[in-house]
Every structure is written in structure tokens, then in C-alpha cells.
C-alpha positions in Angstrom: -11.5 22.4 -16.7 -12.4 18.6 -17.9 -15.0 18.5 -20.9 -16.5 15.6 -18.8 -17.1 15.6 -14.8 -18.1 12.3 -13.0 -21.3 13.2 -11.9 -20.3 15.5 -8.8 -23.7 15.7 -6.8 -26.0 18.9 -6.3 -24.7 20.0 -9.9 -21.5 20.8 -8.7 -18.5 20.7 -10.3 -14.7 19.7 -10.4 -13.4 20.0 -7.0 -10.5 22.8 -6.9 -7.3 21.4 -5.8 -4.9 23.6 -3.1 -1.2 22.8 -2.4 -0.3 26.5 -0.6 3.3 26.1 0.4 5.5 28.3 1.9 7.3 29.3 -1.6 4.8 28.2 -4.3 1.4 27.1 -4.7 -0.2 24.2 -7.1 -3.6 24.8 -8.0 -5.9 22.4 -10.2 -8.6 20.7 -10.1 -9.4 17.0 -9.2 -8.9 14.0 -11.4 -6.4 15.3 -12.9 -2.7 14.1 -13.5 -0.8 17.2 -12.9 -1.9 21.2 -11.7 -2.9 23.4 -13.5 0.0 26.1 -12.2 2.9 26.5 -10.2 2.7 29.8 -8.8 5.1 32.0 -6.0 2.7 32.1 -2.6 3.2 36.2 -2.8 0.5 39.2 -2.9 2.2 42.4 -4.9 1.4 45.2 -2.7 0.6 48.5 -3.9 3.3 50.6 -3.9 5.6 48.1 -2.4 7.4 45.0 -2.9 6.7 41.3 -2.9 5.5 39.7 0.3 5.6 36.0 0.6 1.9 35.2 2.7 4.0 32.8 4.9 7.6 34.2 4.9 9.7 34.5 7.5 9.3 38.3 8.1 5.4 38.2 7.8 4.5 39.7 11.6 1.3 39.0 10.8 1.7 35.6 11.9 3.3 35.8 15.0 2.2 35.3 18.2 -1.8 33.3 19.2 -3.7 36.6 17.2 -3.8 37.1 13.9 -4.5 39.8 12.1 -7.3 41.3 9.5 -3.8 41.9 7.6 -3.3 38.5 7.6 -7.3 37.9 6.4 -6.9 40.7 3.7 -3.8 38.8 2.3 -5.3 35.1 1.8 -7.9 37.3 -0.1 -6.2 38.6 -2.7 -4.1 35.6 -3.1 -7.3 33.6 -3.3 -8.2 36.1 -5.8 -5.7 35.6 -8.0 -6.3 31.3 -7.9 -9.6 31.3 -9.1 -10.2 34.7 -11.3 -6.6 34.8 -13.3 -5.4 31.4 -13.0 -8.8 29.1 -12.7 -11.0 31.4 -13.9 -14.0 29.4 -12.5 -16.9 30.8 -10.2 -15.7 29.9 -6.7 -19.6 29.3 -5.2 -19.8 26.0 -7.9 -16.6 24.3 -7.1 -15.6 22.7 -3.6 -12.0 22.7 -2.2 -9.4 20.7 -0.5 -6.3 22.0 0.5 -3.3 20.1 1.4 -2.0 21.0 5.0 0.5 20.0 7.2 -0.7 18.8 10.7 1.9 21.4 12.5 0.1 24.6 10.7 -1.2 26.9 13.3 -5.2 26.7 14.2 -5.8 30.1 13.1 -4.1 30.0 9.7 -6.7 27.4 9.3 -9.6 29.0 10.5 -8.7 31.8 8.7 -8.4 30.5 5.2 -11.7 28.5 5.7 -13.2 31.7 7.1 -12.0 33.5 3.8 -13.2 30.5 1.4 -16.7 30.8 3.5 -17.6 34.4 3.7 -15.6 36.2 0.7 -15.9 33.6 -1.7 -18.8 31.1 -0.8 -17.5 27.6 -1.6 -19.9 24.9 -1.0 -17.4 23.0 1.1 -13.7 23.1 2.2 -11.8 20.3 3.3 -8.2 20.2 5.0 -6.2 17.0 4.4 -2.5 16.0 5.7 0.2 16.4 3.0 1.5 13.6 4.7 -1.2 11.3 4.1 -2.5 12.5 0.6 1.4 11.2 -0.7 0.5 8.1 0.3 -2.6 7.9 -2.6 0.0 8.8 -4.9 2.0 5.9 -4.8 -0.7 3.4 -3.6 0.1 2.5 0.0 -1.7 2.9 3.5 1.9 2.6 5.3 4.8 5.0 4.7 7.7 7.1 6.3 6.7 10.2 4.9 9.5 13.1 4.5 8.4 16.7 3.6 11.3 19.0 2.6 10.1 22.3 2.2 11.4 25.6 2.1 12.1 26.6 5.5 11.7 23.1 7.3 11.6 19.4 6.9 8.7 17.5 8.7 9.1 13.4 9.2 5.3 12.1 9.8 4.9 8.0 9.7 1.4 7.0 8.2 0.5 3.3 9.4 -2.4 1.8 7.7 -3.8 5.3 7.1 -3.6 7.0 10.0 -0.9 9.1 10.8 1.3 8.7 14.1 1.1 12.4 15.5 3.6 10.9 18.9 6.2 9.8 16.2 6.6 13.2 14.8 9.8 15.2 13.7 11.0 18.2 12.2 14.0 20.7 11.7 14.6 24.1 10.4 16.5 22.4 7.1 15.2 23.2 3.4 15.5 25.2 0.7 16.2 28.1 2.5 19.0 26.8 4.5 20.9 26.3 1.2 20.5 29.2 -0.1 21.7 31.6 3.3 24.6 29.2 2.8 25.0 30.2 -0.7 24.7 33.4 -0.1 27.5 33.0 2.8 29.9 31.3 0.3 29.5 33.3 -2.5 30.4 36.7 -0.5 33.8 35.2 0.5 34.4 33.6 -2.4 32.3 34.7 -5.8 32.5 37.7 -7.3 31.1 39.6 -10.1 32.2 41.6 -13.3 30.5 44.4 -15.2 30.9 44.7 -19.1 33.8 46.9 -18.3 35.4 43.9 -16.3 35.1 45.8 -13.5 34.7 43.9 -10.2 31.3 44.5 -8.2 29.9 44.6 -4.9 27.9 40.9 -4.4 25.8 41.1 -2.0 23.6 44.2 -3.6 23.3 41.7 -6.1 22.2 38.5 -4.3 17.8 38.8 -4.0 16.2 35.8 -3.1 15.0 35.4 -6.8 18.4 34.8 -7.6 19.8 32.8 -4.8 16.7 30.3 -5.6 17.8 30.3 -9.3 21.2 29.8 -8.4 20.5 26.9 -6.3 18.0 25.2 -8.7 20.1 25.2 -11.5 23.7 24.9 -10.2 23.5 22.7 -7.2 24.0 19.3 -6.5 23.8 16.9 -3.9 27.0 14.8 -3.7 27.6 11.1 -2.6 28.2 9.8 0.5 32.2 8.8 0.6 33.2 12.0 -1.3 31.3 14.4 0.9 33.5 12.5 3.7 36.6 13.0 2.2 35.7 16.8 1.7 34.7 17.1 5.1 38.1 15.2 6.2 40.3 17.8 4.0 38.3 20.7 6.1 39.4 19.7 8.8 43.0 18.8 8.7 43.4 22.4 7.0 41.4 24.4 10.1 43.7 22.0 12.2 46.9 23.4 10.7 47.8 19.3 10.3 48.4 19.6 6.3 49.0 22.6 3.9 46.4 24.5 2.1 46.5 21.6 -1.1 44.8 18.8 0.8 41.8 19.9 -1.2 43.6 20.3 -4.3 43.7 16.8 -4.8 40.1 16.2 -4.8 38.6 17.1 -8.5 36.2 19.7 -8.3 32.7 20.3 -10.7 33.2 23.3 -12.9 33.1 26.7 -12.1 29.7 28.7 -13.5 29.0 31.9 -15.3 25.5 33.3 -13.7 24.1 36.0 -15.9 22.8 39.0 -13.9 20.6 41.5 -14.9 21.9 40.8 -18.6 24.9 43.4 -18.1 26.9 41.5 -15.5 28.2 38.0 -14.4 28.3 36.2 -11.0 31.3 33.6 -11.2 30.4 30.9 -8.6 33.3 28.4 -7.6 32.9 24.8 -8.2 33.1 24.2 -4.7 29.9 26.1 -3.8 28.0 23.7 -6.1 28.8 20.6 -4.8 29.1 22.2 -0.8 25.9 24.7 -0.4 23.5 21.4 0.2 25.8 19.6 2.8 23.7 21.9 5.5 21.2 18.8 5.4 23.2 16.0 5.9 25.6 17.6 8.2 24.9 17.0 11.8 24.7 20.0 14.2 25.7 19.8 17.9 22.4 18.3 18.8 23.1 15.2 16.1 20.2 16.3 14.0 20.0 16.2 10.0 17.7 15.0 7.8 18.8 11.3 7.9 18.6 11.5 11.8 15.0 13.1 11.2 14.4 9.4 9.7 15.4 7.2 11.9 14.8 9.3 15.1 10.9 8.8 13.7 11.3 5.6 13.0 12.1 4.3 16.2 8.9 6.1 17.9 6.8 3.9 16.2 5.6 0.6 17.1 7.9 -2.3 16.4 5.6 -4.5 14.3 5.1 -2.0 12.1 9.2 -0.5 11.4 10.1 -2.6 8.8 7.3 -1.8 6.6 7.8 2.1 7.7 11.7 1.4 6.3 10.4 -0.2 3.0 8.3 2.4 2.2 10.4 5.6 2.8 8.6 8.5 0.6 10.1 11.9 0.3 8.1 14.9 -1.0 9.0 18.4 -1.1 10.9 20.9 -4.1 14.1 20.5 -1.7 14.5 17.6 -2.9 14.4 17.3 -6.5 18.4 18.2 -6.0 20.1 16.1 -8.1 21.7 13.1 -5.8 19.2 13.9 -2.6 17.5 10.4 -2.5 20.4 8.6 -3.2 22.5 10.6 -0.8 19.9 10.2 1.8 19.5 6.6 1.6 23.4 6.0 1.8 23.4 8.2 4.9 21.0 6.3 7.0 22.2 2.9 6.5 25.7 4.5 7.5 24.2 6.3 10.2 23.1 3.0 11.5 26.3 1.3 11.4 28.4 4.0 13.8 26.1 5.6 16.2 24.8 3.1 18.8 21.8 4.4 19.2 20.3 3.2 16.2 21.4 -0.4 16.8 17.3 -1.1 17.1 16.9 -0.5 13.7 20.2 -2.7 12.2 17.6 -5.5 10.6 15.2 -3.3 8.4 15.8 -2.7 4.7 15.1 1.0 3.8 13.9 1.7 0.4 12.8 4.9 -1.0 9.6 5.3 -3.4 9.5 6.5 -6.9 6.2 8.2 -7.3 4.6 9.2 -10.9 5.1 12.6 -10.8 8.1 14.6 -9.8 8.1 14.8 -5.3 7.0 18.7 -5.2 3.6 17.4 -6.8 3.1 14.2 -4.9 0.8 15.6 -2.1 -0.9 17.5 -4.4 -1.4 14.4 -7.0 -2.9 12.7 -3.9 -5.0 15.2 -3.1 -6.8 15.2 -6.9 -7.1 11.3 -6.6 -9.1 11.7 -3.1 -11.0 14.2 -4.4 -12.8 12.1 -7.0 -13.9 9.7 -4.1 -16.7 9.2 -2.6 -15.0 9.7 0.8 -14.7 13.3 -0.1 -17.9 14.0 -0.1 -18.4 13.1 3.6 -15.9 14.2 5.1 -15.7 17.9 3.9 -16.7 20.9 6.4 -20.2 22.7 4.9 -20.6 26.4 5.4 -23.7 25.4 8.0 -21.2 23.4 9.6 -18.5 25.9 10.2 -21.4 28.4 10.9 -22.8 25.9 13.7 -19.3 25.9 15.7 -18.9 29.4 15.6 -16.2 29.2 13.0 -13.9 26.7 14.3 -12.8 23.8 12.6 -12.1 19.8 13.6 -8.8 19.2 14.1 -6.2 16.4 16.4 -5.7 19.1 19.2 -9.2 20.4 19.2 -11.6 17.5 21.2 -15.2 19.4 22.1 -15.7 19.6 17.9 -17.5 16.1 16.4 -15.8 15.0 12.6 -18.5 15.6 10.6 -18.2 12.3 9.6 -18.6 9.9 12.2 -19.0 5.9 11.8 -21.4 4.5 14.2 -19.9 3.2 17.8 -20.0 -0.4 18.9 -22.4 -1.4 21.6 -20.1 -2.0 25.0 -22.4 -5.3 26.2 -24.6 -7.8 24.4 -26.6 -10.5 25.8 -24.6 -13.8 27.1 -24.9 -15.9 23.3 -26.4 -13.3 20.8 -24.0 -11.5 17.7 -23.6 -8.2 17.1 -26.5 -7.2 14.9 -25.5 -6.6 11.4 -26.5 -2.8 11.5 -24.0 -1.7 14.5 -21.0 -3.1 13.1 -19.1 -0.2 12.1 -17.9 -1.6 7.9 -14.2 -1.6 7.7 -12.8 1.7 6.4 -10.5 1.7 3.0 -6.6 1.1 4.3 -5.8 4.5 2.1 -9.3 6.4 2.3 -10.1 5.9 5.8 -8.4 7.8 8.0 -8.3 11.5 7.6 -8.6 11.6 11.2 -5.4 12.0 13.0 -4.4 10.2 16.1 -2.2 11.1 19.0 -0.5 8.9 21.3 -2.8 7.2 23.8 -1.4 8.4 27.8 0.3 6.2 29.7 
């Protein structure tokens, strides 16, 4: 922890940090640069394998109940946070966790519930991911993509407040590139033993290894060449050219992947280059992640698009793929050009941020930066508060629960000639502080 906090109130110290995603979790404490660790969102069962808390085969999240074995995982995994990793005493430190504003109610609930009763933290507070990357590059107006593991969420943030209406999301990430990984290298990679012996592949293929295999030998690749590969594709399925049309297009290097220290996966060139074309490929429904974009874009309010389309911000681990932003850039101006339906959006200039730290740590950087505010302070849930409503939290969907922050409201008349008094005009609120409060879209 810091040799020196700022002063925290009620002798409390350092506010904990929480980034728990799908695959990993970031864990630090506020007012600090970077977390303290990176570590897999998994619970080792006893007797048993890995689980991933929020993998796709958990059951425990299914359906509107969830259950105690849900309750008893966030323990343990809490557990391990603050008594291996932070080693701090949990009843001295408050939290905020960065959320996304599609996570379920209960998974909410439920991690404040554990927070509360198990480990008695003064205060929790849940903040957009969305929003918090905003503080990290210094703006209150941003198109904000998050590509995860197992989706990719698009949430404009206008002046601080995020545009619920203008939402969108698809089941593209990290873990789309690695089933087609695993797809390409059954057909076409193989593996020898010390004895040059050929092996089976998939027996060998764990998710450890697909993830390795697609941090360290894939690559995004640019626009016009991913065009011509697709073209090439084509003409062969069609029958229109001979098996070479590929030929002529030069390749990156084949790999040698070490496995299990005895035998080696050999993964075509091919695979490298064509395993992260799953998110810029359109499906039958025209979606990818450049559509994601612009589809978001033109939900939201005209005056405000061509500041949305300067400040383009993409968070995520998906996309520290070398080539993603670039490629993603190309492919919405050229998305723009041929498909009529984004002829709105022909006049704004789309630029992509660079934020200070690498874009699987920028919701995280922005949550330690809001946590040394004084906003903070006021707008975290107490345990008295969660207590009071019977364990529910506030939230956008959720309207018979007050914020427990709540600015004064404006008087609806005043007398013919007088001014509003200086003490019911609500103060302006920060452009980038203000609004953790999310809005939906007013009815027609």
C-alpha cells in the first residue's frame, strides 16, 4: 500500500480498486498508476478443476435465481484479493468495482451482499467501465468500445452521462478467436512427439493454451490484404481459379508452439494472420465490430456525433492484438463509403484515443483516479444503506430506490420578478465526475 494516504476520512484507508472480468481480474488500490495484479477470475475447487466465476458453463448464473453456489464462489475469490494478493484487513478499506451496465441485478447484489456480510467493508461502490475510461484519458464525451472475452459492448458517454438507448453489443472477443483457432488448427496443425511421431490435437488444445497461442502468435491484418484474402477464398470455394490463387499472396511464418515441453504444435502461417478476421467479418445480420461503432453512433443525438467520432476509445485485452485499432479505424471509414446506410455519418472524422496505460487497464486506471475524489465519498452505498432497502442496490432499471446522493431539485414556480435564491440552485456537476448516474432514453 502507499507509505502516504491523502487523508481518507473516519481513519480509513486507501480505497481497494476492482476490475472482475470475465477472464482476469485487476486489483489495486486507488491513486495509483497501475494494479497491483493481474489475476485469472477462477476458484480451484477441491478435488476438481478450474472454474472460471463467470464462464460460459457456470449454471449458477443462469436463469432470474441465483444460487448460494454462486454466493460461496465470490467468497473465496474475494478471499484470495484481499488475504494473498492485498493482504489488507477488508473492514478498513472501501471498494469500487468497475461494472458493466448490462451485468445482471443479482450478480450485483450478490457481490455487495458478500462485501457487506462476509467481509464488512465500510462502503462499496459500482461504477460503469464505460465511464471510468473516460477519466483515464481526460474527457466527458467518448464512443466507448469494450472488447472482452466473450462479448464486445459499444456505450456512448456524452458529457458524463452515459446513453443507455444508444447501446450495442455482440458475442465477438477473445473467445471467438480462439474457437476459431481451435477450428483451424484441427484441420490444419498438427503435432509431433520427440519420436516425430504425429499426435492427436485436439487432446492437446486447453483453453490455457488456445489463449497463449492467440496472445503470442496472432495478429490483426490491414484492411486491403484481408480483402484480397477474402477475394482468393472465394474464387477457390467457387471453383472460378485453381487451388494457387492463395499462393501468390506472401504468408507470415509458420510457428513452433512448445507443448508440455516434450512435444510441438506447428501452426500454419495462415492461422496467425486469419483466426482474428471473426471481428471484422460481417455475419448474415451485417454485424461486426466496426458496425457495433457506427450502428451506436447514429442513435445518438446529432449535435453531439462528431465529437462521439473524435473521441473513439477502445478498452478491453481483445484488443491489444497487434493491428486492432488501426484495422478498426480503416474499416469504419470504408464501411461508410459502400453501405448506404451509413451515408448520415459521411462528414465526421473518427479518431481513436491513445490512453497512458495499455486498453485492458484503462477502466481500471479510471476507476483509481475517481477514487481519490471527493465525489467518491458521496456517492458510495454504506452497509446501513444497503441494510435499509432490504439489500438491493440503485441502479438505471431499478426506479423505487433514491441515489444516495441526490442534488437538491429546482423549485417549479417563483414569484412574477424574484431570482432563484442562491441556496436552491442545484451547482453544476464536474463534466467527468458528475454523472455516475445512468440515463435511459426519455419515451416518446
Amino acid at each position: 500500500m502507499p507509505l502516504f494516504n491523502k487523508g481518507y476520512a473516519f481513519g480509513l484507508k486507501t480505497p481497494v480498486v476492482l476490475d472482475i472480468g470475465e477472464a482476469y481480474t485487476k486489483l489495486g488500490f486507488a491513486d495509483e498508476a497501475e494494479p497491483r495484479a493481474i489475476i485469472p477470475t477462477t476458484i480451484e475447487q477441491v478435488g476438481g478443476p478450474v472454474c472460471y466465476i463467470f464462464g460460459r458453463n457456470n449454471t449458477a448464473l443462469l436463469g432470474h435465481d441465483i444460487g448460494s453456489d454462486f454466493e460461496k464462489s465470490i467468497k473465496l475469490f474475494l478471499e484470495k484479493i484481499y488475504f494473498k494478493y492485498l493482504q489488507v484487513n477488508p473492514n478498513n478499506q472501501r471498494v469500487i468495482l468497475c461494472e458493466s451496465l448490462l451485468n445482471p441485478t443479482k450478480v450485483r447484489e450478490t457481490i455487495a451482499k458478500v462485501l457487506f456480510t462476509k467481509f464488512d467493508v465500510p462502503s462499496v461502490l459500482f461504477a460503469p467501465c464505460h465511464l471510468l475510461a473516460c477519466f483515464t484519458v481526460a474527457t466527458s464525451t467518448a464512443l466507448v468500445l469494450d472488447c472482452g472475452h466473450t462479448e464486445s459492448v459499444v456505450i456512448p458517454v456524452v458529457e458524463g452521462t452515459p446513453l443507455l438507448w444508444a447501446w450495442q453489443s455482440a458475442p465477438l472477443g477473445g473467445a471467438t478467436i480462439q474457437d476459431a483457432i481451435m477450428h483451424e488448427i484441427k484441420e490444419k496443425g498438427k503435432i509431433k512427439s520427440e519420436n516425430e511421431n504425429l499426435l492427436p490435437v485436439a487432446s492437446r488444445l486447453c483453453e490455457t493454451v488456445l489463449e497463449d497461442i492467440k496472445v503470442k502468435a496472432c495478429l490483426v491484418t490491414e484492411y486491403h490484404r484481408a480483402k484480397q484474402i477474402q477475394a482468393a477464398k472465394t474464387l477457390e470455394l467457387e471453383k472460378e481459379k485453381e487451388a494457387t490463387s492463395l499462393t501468390d499472396i506472401q504468408r507470415p511464418p509458420d510457428m513452433i508452439y512448445p507443448i508440455d515441453g516434450r512435444s510441438r504444435l506447428f501452426i500454419p502461417g495462415p492461422i496467425r494472420e486469419e483466426a482474428a478476421e471473426v471481428l471484422f467479418e460481417q455475419d448474415n445480420e451485417k454485424m461486426s465490430l466496426a458496425t457495433l461503432l457506427l450502428d451506436s453512433l447514429c442513435q445518438c443525438p446529432i449535435d453531439a456525433r462528431k465529437a462521439l467520432a473524435r473521441n473513439v476509445l477502445v478498452t478491453g485485452g481483445t484488443s491489444l492484438l497487434p493491428g486492432f485499432k488501426h484495422r478498426l479505424l480503416f474499416e469504419m471509414k470504408e464501411i461508410i463509403k459502400e453501405e448506404q446506410r451509413y451515408e448520415k455519418l459521411s462528414e465526421c472524422e473518427f479518431r481513436v484515443h491513445q490512453p497512458p496505460t495499455k486498453a485492458n487497464l484503462v477502466a481500471w486506471l479510471g476507476a483509481s483516479i475517481f477514487a481519490s475524489l471527493d465525489t467518491f465519498e458521496k456517492r458510495s452505498i454504506t452497509k446501513e444503506y444497503f441494510t435499509q432497502h432490504n439489500g438491493r442496490l440503485p441502479d438505471w432499471c431499478v426506479l423505487d430506490i433514491k441515489s444516495p446522493d441526490k442534488m437538491p431539485e429546482r423549485p417549479n414556480t417563483l414569484p412574477t420578478g424574484k431570482k432563484f435564491p442562491t441556496s436552491h440552485v442545484p451547482s453544476r456537476k464536474s463534466t467527468t465526475t458528475a454523472h455516475l448516474d445512468t440515463h435511459s432514453k426519455p419515451s416518446k
